[in-house]
C-alpha positions in Angstrom: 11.0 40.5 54.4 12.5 41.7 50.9 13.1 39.2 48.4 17.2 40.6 48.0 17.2 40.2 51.8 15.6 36.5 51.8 17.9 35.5 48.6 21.1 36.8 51.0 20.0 35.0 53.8 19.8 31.9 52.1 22.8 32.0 50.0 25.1 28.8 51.3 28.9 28.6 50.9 28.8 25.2 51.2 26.4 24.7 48.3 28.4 27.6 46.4 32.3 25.4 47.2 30.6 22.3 45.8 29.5 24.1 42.7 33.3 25.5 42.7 34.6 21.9 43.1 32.1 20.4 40.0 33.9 22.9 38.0 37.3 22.0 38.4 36.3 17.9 38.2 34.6 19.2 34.8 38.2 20.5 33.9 40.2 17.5 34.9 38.3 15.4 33.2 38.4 17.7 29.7 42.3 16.9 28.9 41.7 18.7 25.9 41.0 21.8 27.3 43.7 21.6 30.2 46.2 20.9 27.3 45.3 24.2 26.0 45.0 25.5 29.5 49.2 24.7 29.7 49.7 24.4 26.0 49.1 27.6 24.5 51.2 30.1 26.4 53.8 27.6 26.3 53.4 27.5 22.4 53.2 31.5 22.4 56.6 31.9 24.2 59.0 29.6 22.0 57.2 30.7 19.0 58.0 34.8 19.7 60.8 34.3 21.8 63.0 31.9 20.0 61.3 31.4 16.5 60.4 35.0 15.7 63.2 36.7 13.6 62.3 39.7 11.3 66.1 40.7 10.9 67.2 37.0 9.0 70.8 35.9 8.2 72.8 33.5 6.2 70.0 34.0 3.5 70.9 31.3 0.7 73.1 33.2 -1.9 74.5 31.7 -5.5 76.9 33.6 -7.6 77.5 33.9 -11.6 81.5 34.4 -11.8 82.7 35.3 -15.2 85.6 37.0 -14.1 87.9 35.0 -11.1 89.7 37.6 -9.5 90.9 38.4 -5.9 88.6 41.5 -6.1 85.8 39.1 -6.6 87.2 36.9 -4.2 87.7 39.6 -1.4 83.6 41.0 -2.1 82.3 37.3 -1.6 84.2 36.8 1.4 82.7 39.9 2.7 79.5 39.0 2.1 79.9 35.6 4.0 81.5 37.3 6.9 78.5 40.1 6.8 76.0 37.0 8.5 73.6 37.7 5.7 74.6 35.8 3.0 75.3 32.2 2.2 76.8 31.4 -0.9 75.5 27.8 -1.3 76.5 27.2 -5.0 78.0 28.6 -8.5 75.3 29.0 -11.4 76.3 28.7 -15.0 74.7 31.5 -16.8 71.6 33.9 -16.1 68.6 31.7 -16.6 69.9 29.0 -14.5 69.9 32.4 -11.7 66.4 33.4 -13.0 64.9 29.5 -12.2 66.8 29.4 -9.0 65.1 32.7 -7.5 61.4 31.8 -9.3 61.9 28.2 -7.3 62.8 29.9 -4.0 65.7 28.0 -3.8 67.9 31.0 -3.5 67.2 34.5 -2.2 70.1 36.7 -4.1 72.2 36.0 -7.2 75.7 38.1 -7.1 77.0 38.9 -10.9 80.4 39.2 -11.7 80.9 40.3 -15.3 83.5 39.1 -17.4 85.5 42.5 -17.5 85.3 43.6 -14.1 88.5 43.4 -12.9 90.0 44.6 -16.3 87.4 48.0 -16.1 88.2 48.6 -12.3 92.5 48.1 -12.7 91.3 50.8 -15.4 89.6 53.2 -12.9 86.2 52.7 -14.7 84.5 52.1 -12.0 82.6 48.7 -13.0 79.6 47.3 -11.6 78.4 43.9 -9.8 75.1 43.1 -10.2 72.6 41.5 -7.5 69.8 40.2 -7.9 66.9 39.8 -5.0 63.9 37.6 -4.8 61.6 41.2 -3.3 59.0 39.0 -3.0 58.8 39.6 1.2 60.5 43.2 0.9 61.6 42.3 5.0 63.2 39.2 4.5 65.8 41.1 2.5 65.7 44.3 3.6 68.7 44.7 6.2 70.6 42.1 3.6 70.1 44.3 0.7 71.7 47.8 3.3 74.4 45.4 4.5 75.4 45.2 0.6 75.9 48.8 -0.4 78.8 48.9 2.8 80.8 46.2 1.3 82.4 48.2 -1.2 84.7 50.4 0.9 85.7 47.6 3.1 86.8 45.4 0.0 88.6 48.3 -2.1 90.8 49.1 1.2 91.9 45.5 1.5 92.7 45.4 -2.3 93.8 48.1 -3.6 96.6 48.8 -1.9 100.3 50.1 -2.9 100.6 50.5 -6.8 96.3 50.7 -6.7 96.2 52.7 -4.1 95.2 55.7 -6.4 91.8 53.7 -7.7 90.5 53.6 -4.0 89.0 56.8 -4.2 85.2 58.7 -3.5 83.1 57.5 -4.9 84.0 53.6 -4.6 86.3 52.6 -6.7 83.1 50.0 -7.9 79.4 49.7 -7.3 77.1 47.4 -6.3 73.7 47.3 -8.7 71.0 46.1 -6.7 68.0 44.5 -8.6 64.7 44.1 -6.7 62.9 41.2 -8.5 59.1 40.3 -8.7 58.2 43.2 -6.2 60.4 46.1 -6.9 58.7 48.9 -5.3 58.8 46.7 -2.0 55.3 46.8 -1.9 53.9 44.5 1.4 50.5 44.3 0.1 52.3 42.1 -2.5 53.4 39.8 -0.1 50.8 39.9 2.9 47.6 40.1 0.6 48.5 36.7 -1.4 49.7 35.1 1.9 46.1 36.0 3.6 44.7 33.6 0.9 45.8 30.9 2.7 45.7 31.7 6.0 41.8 32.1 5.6 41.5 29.1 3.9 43.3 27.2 6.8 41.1 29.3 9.4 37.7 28.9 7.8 38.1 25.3 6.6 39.8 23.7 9.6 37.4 25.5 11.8 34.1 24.6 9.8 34.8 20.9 9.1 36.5 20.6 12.7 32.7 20.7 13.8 31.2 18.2 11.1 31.5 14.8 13.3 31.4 16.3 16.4 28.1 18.0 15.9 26.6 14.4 15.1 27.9 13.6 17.8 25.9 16.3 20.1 23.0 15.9 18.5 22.7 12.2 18.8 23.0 11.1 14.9 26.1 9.8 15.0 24.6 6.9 15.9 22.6 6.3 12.7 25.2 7.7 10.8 27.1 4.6 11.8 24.2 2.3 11.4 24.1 2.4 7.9 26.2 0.9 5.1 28.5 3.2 4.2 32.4 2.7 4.3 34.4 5.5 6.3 36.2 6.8 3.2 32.7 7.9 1.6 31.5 9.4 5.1 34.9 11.4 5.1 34.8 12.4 1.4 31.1 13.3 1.9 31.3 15.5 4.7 34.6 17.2 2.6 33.0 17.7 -0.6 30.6 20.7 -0.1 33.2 22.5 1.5 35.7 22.5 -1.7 33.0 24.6 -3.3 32.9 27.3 -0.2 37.2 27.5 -0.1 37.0 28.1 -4.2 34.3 30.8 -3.2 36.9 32.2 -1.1 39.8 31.8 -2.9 37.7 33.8 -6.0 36.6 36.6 -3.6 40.1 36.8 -2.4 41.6 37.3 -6.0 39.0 39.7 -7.2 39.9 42.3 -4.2 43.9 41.5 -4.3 44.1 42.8 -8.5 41.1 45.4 -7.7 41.8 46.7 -4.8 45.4 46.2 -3.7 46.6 46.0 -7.4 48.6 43.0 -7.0 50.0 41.6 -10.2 48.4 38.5 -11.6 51.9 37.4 -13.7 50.6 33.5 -13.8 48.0 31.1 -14.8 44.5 31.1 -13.5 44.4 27.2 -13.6 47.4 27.2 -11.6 46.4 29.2 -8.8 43.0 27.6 -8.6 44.6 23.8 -8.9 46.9 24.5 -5.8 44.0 26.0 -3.8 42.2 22.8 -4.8 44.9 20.8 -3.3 45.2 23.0 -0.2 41.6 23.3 0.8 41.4 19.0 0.7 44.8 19.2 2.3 43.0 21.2 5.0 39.6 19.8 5.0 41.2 16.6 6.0 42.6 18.4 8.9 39.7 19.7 10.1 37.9 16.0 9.2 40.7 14.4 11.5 40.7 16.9 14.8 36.7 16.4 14.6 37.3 12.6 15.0 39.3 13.1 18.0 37.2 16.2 19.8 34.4 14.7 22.3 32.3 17.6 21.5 32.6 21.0 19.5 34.3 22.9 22.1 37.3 20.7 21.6 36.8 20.7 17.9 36.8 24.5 18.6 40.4 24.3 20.6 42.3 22.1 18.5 41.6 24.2 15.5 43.2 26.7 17.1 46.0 25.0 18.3 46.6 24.4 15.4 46.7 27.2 13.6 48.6 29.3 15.5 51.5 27.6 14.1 50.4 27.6 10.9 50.1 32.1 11.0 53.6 32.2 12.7 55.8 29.0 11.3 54.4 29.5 8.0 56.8 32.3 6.4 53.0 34.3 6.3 53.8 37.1 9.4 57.4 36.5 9.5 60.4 36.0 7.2 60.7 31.9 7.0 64.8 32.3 6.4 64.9 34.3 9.6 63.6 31.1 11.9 65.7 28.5 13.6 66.3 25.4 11.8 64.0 23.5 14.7 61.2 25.9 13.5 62.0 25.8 9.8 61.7 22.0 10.5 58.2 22.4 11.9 57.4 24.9 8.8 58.4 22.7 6.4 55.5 20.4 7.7 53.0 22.6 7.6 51.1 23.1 4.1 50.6 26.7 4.8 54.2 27.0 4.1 54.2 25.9 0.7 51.2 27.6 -0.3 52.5 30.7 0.4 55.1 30.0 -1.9 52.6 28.5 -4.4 50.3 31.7 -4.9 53.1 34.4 -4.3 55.2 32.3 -7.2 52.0 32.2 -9.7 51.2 35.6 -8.6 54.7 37.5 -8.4 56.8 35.5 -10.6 54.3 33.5 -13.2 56.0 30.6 -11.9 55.0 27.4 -13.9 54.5 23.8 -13.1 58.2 22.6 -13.2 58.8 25.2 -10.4 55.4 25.0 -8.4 56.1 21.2 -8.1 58.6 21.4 -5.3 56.1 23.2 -3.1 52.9 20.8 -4.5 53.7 17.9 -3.8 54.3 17.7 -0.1 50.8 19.1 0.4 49.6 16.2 -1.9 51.4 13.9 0.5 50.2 16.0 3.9 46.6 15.0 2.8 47.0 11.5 2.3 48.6 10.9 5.3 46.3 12.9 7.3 43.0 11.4 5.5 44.9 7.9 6.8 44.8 9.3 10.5 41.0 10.3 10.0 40.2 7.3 8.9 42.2 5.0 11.2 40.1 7.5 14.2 36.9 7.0 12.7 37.3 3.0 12.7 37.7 3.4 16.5 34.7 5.5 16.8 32.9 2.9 15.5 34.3 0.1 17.5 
């Protein structure tokens, strides 16, 4: 008899079920991994199907008015009532616009010069000016077409009866459109600065996810936690040598962005360097903290990638951060992916300095300490 033939004879269904059956006790009993199981598509779906926008509205808007007319009346209210624009304040002069849009904390700047409505009741045809922050060229894109068909709309309504001679083609004033920081609407100048830190967040989470877990499978955890050292200088230790692989990174990163995809380098060295400091600890901590709570690598492995995925998508990295929900915007804002991106494209893009890259430091500053807490308190129990 053949040995294929004896091996099929002796194959058992019943020995084959309970080998089926081991399996999915193994599962039930790895939570972690039935989280995933449930928690990832789950994740996927809200994320693209609700938090996914690449066509963003009521994009925070400020405007310069030295000339209060009902013409500039009339344009602002049709830029309100286009969706895309939120006119959230009124700026005193020009630099006070500048240091708004290098803060991020508006997108476009609307310019009404002081003899506009003199020039236009003159059929000069006058200009307004807008100013965009083109530092994600899709985040303003359908704002920036919406703008150029609010002329006609605005010179009907106005210039009626005794005007109705200055509504004429062309429009009877223009809109100036000013592309700041990224002119050319170049994405590499967005998405190449932007990869910076979603490698850091993959590489480091991911590596350090593994450090206690793999003493853990190898059976040192034990005299790890025999000797005399406090939990803080375990979790500082493990950290340390991994500061000097993200900087490696960060470097490589740099070199290829200005070499090879010509991305201006407007700001300071120091400064980019100091907040990749604070967001590779900010990070290491992470992956210091889902390491504590895996059983094993596998679930180090898992919760990495949990959490990252919101990190890529929540970030502002793949998609425009104003087009989001305020719910995801909420879980954005807690992420320190979120303000790192603004951190390296502002140094990069804008030469932003430290008065307007603290806003975006210092809740990654705070994100580490309270997640080096969490590590901590999980490492006490571990060695309870």
């Amino acid at each position: 008899m053949s040995t294929p033939l004896r091996f099929a004879r002796s194959f058992s269904f019943a020995r084959w079920w309970s080998i089926v059956l081991k399996e999915f006790l193994q599962l039930r009993r790895d939570r972690v991994t039935f989280a995933m199981i449930v928690g990832v598509p789950i994740l996927q779906l809200t994320l693209f199907g609700f938090a996914i926008n690449t066509d963003p509205k009521h994009l925070p808007t400020a405007v310069i008015v030295a000339d209060t007319s009902p013409f500039e009346r009339s344009f602002v209210a049709a830029m309100r009532n286009s969706d895309y624009f939120d006119v959230i304040e009124t700026l005193p002069d020009e630099a006070s616009a500048r240091h708004a849009l290098a803060r991020g904390d508006v997108q476009f700047v609307l310019t009404v010069p002081a003899d506009f409505s003199r020039r236009l009741l003159r059929g000069e045809r006058p200009s307004l000016l807008v100013e965009a922050d083109a530092t994600d060229p899709v985040a303003i894109g359908s704002a920036l077409d919406a703008l150029t068909g609010l002329v006609q709309p605005v010179a009907d309504k106005d210039l009626v009866g005794p005007l109705a001679h200055l509504n004429g083609r062309p429009g009877a004033f223009d809109v100036v459109l000013h592309r700041l920081y990224n002119p050319e609407g170049i994405t590499q100048y967005n998405v190449v600065p932007g990869l910076m830190g979603v490698i850091l967040t993959m590489t480091m989470v991911m590596m350090t996810g593994l450090a206690i877990t793999r003493e853990r499978e190898r059976g040192t955890m034990e005299n790890l936690l025999a000797t005399p050292v406090l939990p803080i200088e375990v979790m500082t230790g493990k950290i340390v040598p991994y500061v000097f692989i993200g900087l490696i990174q960060v470097s490589i990163i740099l070199v290829a962005a200005r070499i090879v995809f010509h991305v201006p380098f407007v700001g300071s060295v120091l400064a980019i360097y100091l907040s990749a400091l604070l967001f590779i600890a900010a990070n290491l901590t992470v992956g210091i903290t889902l390491s504590s709570l895996a059983q094993n690598q596998l679930q180090a492995m898992q919760l990495a990638v949990f959490y990252f995925l919101p990190n890529i998508l929540l970030s502002g990295f793949m998609f425009p951060f104003a087009g989001m929900p305020k719910w995801a915007q909420f879980i954005g804002n807690l992420l320190p992916l979120t303000y790192f991106d603004r951190l390296v494209r502002g140094i990069l893009l804008k030469g932003n300095g430290w008065a307007d890259l603290w806003p975006s430091a210092w809740p990654v500053a705070v994100f580490t300490v309270v997640v080096m807490g969490i590590a901590l308190r999980f490492y006490r129990r571990t060695l309870d």
